[in-house]
VOTOR-784078 format. One record per residue: y, x, z of N, C-alpha, C in turn; residue in one letter. Coordinates in steps of 0.2 Angstrom, whole numbers, padded with zeros to 4 digits, always signed. Last residue first. Layout:
N
YXZYXZYXZA
...
! end
This chain:
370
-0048+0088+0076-0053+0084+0072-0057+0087+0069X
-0044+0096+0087-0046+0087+0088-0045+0084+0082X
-0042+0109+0083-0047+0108+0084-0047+0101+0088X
-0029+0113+0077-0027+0113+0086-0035+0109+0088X
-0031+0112+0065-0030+0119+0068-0028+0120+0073X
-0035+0097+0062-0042+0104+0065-0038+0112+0064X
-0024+0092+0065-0030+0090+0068-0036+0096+0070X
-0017+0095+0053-0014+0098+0059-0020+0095+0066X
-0027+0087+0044-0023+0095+0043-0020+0098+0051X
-0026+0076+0051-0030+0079+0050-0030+0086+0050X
-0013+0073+0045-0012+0072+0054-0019+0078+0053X
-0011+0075+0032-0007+0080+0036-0012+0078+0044X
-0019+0063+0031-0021+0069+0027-0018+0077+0032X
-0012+0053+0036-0018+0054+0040-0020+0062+0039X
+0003+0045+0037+0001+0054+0034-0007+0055+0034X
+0001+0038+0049+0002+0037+0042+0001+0040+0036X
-0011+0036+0064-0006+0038+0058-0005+0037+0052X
-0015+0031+0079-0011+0030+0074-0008+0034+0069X
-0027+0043+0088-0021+0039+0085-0021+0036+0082X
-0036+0046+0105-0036+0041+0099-0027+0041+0096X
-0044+0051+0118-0038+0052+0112-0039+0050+0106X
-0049+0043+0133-0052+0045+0126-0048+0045+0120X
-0045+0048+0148-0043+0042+0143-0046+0047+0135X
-0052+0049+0161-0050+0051+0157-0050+0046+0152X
-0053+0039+0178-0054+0038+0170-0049+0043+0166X
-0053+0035+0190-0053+0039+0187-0055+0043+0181X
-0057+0021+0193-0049+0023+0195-0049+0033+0195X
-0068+0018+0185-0062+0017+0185-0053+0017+0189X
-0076+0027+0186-0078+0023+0180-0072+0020+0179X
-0077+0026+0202-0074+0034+0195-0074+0030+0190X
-0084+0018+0210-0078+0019+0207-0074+0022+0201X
-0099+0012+0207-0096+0019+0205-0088+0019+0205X
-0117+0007+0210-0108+0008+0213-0105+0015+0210X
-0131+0004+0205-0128+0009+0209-0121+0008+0203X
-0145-0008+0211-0138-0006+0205-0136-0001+0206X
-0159-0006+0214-0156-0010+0207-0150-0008+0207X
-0168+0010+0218-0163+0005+0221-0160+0001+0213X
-0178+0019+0216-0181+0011+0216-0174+0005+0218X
-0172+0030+0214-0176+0027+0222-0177+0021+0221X
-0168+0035+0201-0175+0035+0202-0178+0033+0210X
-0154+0035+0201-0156+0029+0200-0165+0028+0200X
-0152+0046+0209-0149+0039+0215-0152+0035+0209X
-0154+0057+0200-0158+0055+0205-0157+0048+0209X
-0143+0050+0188-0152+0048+0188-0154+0050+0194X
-0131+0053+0198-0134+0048+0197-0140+0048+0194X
-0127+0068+0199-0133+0064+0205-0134+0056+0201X
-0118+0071+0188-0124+0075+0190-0129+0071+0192X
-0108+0061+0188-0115+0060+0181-0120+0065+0183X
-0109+0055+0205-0108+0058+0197-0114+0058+0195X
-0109+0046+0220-0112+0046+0214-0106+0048+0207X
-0105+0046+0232-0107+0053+0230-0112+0053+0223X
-0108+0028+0234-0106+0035+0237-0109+0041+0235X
-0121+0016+0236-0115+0017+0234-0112+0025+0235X
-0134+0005+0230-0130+0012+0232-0125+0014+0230X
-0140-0009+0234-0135-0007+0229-0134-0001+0231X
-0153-0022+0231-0152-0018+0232-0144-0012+0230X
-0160-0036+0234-0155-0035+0227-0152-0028+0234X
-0171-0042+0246-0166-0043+0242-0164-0038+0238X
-0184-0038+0244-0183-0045+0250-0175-0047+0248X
-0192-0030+0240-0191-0034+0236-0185-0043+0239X
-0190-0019+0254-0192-0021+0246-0190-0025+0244X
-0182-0013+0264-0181-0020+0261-0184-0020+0255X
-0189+0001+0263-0190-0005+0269-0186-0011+0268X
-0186+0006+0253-0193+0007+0252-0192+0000+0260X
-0169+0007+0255-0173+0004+0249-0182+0003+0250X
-0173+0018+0265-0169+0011+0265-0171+0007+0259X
-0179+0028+0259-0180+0024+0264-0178+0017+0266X
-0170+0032+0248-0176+0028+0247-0180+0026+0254X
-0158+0036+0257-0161+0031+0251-0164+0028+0250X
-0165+0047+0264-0162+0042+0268-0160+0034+0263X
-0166+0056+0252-0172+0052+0257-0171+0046+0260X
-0159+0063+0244-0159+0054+0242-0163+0051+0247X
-0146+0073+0240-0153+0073+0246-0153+0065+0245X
-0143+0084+0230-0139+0079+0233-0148+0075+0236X
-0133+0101+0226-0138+0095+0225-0137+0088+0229X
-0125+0110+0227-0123+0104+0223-0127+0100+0221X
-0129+0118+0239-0131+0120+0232-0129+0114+0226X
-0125+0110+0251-0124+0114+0249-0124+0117+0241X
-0129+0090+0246-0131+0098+0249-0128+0103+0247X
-0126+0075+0250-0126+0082+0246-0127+0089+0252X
-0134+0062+0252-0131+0066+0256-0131+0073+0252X
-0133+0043+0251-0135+0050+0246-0132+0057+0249X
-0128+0034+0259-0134+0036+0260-0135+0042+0256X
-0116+0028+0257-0116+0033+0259-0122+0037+0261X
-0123+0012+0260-0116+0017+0258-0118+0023+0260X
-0132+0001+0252-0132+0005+0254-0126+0010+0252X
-0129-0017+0251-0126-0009+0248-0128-0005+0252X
-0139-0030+0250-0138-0024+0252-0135-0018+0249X
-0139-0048+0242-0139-0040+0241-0138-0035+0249X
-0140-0061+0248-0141-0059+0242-0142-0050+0242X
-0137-0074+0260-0138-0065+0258-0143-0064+0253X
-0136-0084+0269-0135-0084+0259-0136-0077+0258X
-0153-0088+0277-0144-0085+0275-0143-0084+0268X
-0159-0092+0291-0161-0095+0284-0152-0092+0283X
-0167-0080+0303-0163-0086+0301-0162-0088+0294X
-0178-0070+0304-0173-0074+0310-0172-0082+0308X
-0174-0061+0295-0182-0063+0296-0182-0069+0301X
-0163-0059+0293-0164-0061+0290-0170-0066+0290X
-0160-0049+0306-0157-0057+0307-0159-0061+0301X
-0169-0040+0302-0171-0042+0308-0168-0050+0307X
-0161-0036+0289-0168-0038+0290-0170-0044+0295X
-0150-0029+0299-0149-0035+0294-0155-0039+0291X
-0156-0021+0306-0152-0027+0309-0152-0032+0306X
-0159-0010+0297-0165-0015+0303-0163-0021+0305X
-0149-0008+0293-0153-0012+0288-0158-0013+0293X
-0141+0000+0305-0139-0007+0301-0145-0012+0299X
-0153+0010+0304-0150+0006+0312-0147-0001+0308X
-0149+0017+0294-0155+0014+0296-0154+0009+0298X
-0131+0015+0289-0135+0019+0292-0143+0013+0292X
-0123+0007+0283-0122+0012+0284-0126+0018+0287X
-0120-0008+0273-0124-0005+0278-0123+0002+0276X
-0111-0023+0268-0114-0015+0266-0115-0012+0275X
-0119-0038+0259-0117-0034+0266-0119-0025+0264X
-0115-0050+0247-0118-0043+0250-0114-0041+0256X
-0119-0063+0242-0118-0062+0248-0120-0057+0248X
-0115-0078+0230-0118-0074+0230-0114-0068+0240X
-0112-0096+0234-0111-0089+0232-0115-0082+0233X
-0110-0112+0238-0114-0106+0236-0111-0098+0232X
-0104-0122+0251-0102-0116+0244-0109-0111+0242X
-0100-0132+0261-0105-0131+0255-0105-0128+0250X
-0094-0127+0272-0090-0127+0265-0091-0131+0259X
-0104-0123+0282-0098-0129+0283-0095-0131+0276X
-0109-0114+0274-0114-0121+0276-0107-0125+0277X
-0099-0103+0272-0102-0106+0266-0106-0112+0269X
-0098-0099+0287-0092-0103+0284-0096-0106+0277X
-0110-0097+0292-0109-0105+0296-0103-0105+0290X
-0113-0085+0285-0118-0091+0285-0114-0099+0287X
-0103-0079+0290-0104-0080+0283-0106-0084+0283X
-0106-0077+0303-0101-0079+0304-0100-0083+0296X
-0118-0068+0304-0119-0075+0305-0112-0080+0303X
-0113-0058+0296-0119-0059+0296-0117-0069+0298X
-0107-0053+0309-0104-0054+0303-0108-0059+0295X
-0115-0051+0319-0110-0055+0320-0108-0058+0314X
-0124-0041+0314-0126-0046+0315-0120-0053+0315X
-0113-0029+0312-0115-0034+0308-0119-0039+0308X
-0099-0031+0325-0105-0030+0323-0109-0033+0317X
-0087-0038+0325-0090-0036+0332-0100-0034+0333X
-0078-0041+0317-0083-0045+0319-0088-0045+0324X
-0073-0030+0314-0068-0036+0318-0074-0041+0319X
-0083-0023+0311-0079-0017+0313-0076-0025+0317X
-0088-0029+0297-0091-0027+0302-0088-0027+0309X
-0074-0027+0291-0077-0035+0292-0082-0032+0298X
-0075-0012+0288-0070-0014+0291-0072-0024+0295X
-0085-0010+0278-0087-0009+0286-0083-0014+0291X
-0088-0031+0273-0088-0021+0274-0088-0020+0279X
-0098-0042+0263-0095-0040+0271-0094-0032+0271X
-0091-0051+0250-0092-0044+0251-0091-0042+0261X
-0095-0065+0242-0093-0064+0249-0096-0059+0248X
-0088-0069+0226-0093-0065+0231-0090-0064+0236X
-0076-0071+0221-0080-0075+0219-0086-0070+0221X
-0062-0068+0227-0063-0076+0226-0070-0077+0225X
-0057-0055+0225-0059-0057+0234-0063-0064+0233X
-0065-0051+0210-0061-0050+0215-0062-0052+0221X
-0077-0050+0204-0069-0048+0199-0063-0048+0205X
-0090-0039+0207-0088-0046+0209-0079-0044+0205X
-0096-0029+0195-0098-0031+0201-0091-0038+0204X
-0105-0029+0179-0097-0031+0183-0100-0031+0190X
-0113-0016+0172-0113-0022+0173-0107-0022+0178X
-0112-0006+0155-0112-0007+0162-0111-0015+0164X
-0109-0004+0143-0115-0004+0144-0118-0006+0152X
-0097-0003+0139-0098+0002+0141-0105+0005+0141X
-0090-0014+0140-0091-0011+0134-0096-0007+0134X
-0093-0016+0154-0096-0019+0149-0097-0017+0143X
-0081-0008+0154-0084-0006+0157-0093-0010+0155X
-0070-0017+0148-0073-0010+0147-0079-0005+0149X
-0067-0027+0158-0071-0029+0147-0074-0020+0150X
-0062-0019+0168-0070-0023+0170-0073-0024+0162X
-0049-0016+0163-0054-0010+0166-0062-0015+0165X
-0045-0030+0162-0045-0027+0153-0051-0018+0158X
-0046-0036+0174-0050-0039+0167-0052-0035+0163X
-0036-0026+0180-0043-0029+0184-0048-0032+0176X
-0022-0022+0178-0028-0022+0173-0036-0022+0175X
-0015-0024+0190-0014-0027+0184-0018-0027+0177X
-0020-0007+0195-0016-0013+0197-0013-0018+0188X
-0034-0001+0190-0028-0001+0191-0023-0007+0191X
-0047-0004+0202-0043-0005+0195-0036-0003+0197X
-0059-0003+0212-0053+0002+0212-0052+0002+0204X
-0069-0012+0214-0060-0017+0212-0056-0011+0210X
-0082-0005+0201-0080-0006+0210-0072-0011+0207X
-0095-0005+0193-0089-0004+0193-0088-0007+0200X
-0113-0003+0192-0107-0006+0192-0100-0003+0193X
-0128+0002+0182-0122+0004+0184-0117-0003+0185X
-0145-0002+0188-0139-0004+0183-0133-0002+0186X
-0162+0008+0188-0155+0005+0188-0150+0004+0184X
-0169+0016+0179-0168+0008+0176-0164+0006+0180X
-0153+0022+0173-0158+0017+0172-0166+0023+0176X
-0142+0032+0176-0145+0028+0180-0153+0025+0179X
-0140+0038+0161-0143+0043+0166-0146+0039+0173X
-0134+0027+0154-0140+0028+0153-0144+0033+0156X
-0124+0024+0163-0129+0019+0163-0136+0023+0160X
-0113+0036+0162-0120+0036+0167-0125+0030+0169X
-0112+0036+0150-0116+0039+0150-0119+0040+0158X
-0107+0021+0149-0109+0023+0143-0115+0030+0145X
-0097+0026+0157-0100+0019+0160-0106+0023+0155X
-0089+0033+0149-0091+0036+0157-0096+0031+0157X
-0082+0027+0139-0087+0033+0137-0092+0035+0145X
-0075+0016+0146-0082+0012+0140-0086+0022+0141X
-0064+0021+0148-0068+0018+0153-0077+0019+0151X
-0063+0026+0136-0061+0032+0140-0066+0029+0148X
-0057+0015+0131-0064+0019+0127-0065+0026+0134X
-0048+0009+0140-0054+0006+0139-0060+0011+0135X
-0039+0019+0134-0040+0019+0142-0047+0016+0142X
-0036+0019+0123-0037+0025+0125-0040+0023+0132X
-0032+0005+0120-0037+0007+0117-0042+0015+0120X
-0019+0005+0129-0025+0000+0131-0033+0002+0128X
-0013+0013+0120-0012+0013+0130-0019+0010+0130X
-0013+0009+0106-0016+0013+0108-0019+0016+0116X
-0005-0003+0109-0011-0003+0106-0015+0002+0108X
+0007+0006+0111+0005-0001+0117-0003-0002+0115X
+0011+0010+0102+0008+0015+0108+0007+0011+0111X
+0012+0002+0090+0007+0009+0089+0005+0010+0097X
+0020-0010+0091+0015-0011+0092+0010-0003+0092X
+0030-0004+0081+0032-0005+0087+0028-0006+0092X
+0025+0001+0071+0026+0007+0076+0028+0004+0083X
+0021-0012+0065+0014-0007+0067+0018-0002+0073X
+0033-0018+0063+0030-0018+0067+0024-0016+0068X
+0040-0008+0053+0043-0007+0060+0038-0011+0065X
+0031-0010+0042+0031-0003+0046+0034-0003+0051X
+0021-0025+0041+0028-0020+0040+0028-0015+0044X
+0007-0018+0034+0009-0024+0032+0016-0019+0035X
-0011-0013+0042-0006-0013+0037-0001-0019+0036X
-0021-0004+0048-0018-0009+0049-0013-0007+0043X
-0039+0002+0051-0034+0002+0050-0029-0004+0050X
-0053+0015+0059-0049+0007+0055-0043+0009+0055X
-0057+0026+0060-0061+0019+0059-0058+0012+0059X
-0061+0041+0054-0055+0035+0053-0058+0028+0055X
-0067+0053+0063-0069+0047+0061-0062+0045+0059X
-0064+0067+0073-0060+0066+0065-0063+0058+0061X
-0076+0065+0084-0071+0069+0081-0070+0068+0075X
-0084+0048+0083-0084+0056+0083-0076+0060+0081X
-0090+0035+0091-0085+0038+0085-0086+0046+0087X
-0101+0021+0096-0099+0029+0094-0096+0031+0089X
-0098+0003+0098-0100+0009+0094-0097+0016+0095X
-0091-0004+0108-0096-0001+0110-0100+0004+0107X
-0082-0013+0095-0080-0012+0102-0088-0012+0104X
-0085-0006+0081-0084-0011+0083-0085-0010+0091X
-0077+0001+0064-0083+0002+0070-0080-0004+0072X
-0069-0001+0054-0076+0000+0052-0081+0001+0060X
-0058-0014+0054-0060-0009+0058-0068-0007+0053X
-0040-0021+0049-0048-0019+0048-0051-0013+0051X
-0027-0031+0049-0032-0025+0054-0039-0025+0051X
-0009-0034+0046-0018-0037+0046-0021-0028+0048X
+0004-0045+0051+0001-0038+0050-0007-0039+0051X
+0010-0057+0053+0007-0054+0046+0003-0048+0046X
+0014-0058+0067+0006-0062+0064+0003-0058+0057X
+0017-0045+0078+0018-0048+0072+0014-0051+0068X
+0013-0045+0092+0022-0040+0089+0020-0046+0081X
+0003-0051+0091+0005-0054+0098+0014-0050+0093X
-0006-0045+0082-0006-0049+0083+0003-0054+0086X
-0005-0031+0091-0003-0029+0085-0001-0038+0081X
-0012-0037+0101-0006-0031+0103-0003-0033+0097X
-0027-0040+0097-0021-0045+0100-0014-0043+0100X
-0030-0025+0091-0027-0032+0087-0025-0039+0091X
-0034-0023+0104-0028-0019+0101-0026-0025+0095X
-0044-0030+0109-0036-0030+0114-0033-0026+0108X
-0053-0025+0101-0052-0034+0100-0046-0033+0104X
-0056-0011+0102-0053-0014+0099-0050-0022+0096X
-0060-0007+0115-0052-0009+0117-0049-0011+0109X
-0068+0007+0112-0067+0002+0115-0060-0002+0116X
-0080+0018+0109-0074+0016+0108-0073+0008+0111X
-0087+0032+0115-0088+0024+0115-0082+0024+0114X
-0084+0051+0108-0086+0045+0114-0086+0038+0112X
-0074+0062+0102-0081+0060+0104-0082+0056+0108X
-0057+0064+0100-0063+0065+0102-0071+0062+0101X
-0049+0056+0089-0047+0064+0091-0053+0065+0097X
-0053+0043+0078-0052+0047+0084-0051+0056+0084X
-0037+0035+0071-0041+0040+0072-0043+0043+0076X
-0032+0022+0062-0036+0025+0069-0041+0032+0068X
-0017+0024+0050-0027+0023+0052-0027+0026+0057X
-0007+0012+0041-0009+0017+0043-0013+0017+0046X
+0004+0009+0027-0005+0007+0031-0005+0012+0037X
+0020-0003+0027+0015+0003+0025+0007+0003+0026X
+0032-0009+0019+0027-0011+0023+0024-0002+0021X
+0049-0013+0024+0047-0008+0022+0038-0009+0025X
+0058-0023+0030+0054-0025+0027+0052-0019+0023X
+0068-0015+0037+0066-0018+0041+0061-0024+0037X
+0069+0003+0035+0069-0003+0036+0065-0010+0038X
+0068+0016+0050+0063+0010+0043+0068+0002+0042X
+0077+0021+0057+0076+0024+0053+0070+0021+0045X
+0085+0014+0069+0089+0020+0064+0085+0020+0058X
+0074+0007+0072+0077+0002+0068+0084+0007+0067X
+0065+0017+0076+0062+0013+0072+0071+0009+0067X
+0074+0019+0087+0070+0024+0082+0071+0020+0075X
+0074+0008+0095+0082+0009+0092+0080+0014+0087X
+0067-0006+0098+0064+0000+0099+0070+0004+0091X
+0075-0016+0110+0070-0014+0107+0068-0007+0104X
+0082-0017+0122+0086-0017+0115+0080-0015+0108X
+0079-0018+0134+0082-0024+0130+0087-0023+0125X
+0061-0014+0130+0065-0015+0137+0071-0020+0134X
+0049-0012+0125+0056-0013+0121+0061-0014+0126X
+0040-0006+0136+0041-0002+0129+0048-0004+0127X
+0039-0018+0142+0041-0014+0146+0042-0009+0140X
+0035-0030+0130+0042-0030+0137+0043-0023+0139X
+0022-0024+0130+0027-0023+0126+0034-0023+0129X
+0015-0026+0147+0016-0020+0142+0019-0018+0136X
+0020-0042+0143+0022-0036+0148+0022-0029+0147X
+0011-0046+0134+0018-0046+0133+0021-0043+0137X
-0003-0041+0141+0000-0042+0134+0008-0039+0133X
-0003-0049+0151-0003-0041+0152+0000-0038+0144X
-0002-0062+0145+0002-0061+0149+0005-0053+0148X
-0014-0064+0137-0008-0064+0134-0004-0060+0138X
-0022-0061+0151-0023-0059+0147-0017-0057+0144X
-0022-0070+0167-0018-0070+0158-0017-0064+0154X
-0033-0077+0176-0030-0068+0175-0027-0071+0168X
-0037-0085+0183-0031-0085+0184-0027-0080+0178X
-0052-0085+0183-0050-0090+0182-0042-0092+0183X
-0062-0075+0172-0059-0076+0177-0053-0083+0178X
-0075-0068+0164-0073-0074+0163-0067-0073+0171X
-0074-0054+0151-0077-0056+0158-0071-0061+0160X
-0074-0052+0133-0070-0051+0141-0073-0055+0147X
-0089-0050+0124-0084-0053+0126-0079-0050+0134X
-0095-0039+0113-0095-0040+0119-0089-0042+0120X
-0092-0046+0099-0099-0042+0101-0099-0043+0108X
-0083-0061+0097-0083-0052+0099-0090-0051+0099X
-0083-0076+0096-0084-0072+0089-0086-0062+0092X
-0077-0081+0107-0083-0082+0107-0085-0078+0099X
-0063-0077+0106-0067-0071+0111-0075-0073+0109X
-0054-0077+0090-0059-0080+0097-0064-0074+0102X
-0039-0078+0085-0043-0072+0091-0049-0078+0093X
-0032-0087+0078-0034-0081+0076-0039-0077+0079X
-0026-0096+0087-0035-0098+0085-0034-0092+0078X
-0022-0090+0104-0021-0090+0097-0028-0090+0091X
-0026-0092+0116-0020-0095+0115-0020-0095+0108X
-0041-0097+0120-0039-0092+0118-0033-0095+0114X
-0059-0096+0130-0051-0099+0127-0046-0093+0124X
-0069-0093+0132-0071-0097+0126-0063-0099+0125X
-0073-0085+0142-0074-0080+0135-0073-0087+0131X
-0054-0089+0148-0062-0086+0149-0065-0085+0144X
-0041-0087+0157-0045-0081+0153-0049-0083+0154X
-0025-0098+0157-0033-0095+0160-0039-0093+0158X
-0012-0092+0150-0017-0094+0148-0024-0090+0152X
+0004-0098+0151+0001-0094+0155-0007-0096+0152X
+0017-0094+0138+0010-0100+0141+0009-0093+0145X
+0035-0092+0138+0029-0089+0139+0024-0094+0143X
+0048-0094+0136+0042-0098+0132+0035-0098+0133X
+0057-0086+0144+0056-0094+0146+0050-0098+0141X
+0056-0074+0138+0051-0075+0141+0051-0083+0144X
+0055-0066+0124+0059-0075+0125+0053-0076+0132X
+0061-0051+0120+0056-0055+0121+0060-0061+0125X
+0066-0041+0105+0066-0045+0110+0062-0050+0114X
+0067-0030+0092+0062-0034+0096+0065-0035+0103X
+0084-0027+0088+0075-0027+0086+0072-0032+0091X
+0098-0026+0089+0094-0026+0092+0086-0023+0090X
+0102-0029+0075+0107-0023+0081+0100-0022+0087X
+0093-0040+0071+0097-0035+0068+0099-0029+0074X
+0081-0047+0082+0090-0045+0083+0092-0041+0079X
+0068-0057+0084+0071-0050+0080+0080-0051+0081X
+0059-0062+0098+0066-0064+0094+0067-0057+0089X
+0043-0069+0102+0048-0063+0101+0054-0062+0096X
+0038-0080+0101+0038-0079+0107+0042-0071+0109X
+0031-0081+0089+0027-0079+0093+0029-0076+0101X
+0041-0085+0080+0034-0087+0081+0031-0087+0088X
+0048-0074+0077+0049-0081+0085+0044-0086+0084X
+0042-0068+0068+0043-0066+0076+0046-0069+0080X
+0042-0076+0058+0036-0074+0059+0039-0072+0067X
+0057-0077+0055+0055-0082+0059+0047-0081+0060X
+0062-0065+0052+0065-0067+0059+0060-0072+0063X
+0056-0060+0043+0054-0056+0048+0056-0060+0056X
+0063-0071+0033+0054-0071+0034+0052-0068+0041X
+0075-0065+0032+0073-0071+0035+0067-0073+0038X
+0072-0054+0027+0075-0053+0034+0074-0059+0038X
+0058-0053+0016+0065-0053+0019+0067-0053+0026X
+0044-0044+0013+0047-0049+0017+0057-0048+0017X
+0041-0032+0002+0041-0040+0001+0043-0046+0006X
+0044-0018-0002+0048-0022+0002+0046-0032+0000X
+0039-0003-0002+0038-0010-0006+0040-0016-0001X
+0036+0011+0001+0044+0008-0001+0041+0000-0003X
+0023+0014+0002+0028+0014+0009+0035+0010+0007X
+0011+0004-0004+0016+0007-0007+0023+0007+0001X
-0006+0004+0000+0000+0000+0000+0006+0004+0000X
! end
């Protein structure tokens, strides 16, 4: 597609973008109308705009009942165009100047975050259109092109780094899950809440992407006893019971994990189990994987505990779990194993936008990221 070929007018450009809830301003550019803003409750079957359906994705976003998506959306552009929009772009492209430009990875890993980048890209400007060769959980490699976007220049650049924030992070999630699901098995990898603030849904899609499972999406939809509950409860027997009498009184069904800290605990919790009729579901075992010196890492006190609840509930290890120790913590017979890391410390998987690709390329493989 020809970088000079000018087929929108200014008029066209103005009312495509208040379509959508964003004003174009000659002097200005992009602007946001926030008195218009839907709030839209995220599940895999709704979806503000009947261009995007979640029920169409390979791996869909995980169902929540408040989270607005859209919302994070316009937020991270808001925050990019603050309130004059993006003043580069409008010194230097016209403003019906269309062009293409292509994803590229600059590492090895899971990709991810493609169905959110084309909301992004979507959400700045309906015309622009997107084609990918991979798809959200395929393997890209150094120097791949795998997809692209084309239509006006200013809004691909306006939409490039906001697209790409969300892309890099999710593939970056999706690449760790990805390898320590498959070093866990046949245990199942989970994610923990430690998300970044305001991207609890878009951390957890990725994580999925990834090949992992979700652990609860927040305080609303799993009773989690911790230490700390323990600790005001006055023990975990206490706590334990206390759970019981609120879901009976409630008539709530839910799922029920308690985290246990030692032997002494999971005797306890057994004991009350064999006792009395309770919603308890799972065991976490914390902090039972014990390193060693030499950067190994001691599982006994793991599979003990696991070997003395058999089958009696859903089992989970949590602590001192990397890519090193997780196949051993996935070989005790325990079902899930917990990981933070996966998300609140995520290296972001380098991915760009470019138009040149040939040059980007070119200057790719003599700084060796393509």
């Amino acid at each position: 597609m020809g970088s000079a070929s000018r087929c929108f007018s200014l008029q066209n450009l103005c009312n495509a973008s208040s379509a959508t809830g964003i004003l174009y301003d000659p002097p200005l550019g992009f602007r946001f109308r926030s008195p218009i803003r839907k709030i839209v409750r995220m599940s895999a079957t709704q979806t503000e705009n009947p261009r995007i359906s979640f029920e169409s994705l390979p791996i869909k976003p995980p169902s929540h009942p408040t989270y607005d998506l859209w919302g994070v959306i316009k937020s991270a552009l808001s925050e990019d165009a603050g309130d004059r929009g993006d003043v580069t772009c409008l010194a230097t492209i016209p403003s019906d100047m269309e062009v293409e430009a292509h994803f590229l990875a600059k590492e090895n890993g899971i990709i991810a975050g493609i169905a959110l980048a084309e909301m992004v890209f979507h959400e700045v400007d309906p015309s622009l259109k997107v084609e990918w060769s991979q798809k959200d959980g395929d393997s890209v490699h150094k120097g791949l092109d795998f997809g692209k976007v084309y239509g006006r220049a200013h809004s691909i650049v306006v939409a490039e780094r906001v697209a790409l924030n969300f892309m890099q992070r999710m593939s970056g999630v999706a690449t760790l899950t990805k390898a320590m699901a498959d070093l866990a098995s046949p245990a199942r990898i989970l994610e923990t809440r430690k998300t970044a603030p305001g991207l609890r849904l878009v951390d957890k899609w990725a994580v999925l992407i990834g090949g992992g499972r979700n652990h609860r999406m927040g305080l609303f939809d799993m009773v989690m006893i911790k230490d700390n509950h323990i600790s005001i409860a006055g023990g975990i027997t206490n706590a334990l019971k206390s759970v019981d009498l609120y879901l009976e009184q409630r008539n709530l069904q839910m799922e029920v994990e308690v985290e246990t800290r030692t032997i002494e605990e999971v005797d306890k919790v057994l004991d009350y189990a064999s006792q009395t009729k309770t919603s308890l579901t799972r065991i976490m075992l914390d902090n039972m994987v014990v390193p060693l010196p030499n950067g190994d890492v001691d599982v006994t006190m793991l599979e003990q505990a696991v070997n003395l609840i058999g089958r009696r509930f859903e089992t989970e290890a949590s602590g001192n779990v990397t890519l090193e120790t997780v196949h051993k913590i996935g070989q005790t017979g325990v079902d899930y194993i917990s990981s933070g890391a996966l998300t609140h410390s995520v290296k972001a998987l380098d991915i760009s936008l470019k138009i040149d690709t040939e040059l980007a390329l070119q200057v790719g493989r003599r700084t060796q990221r393509a």
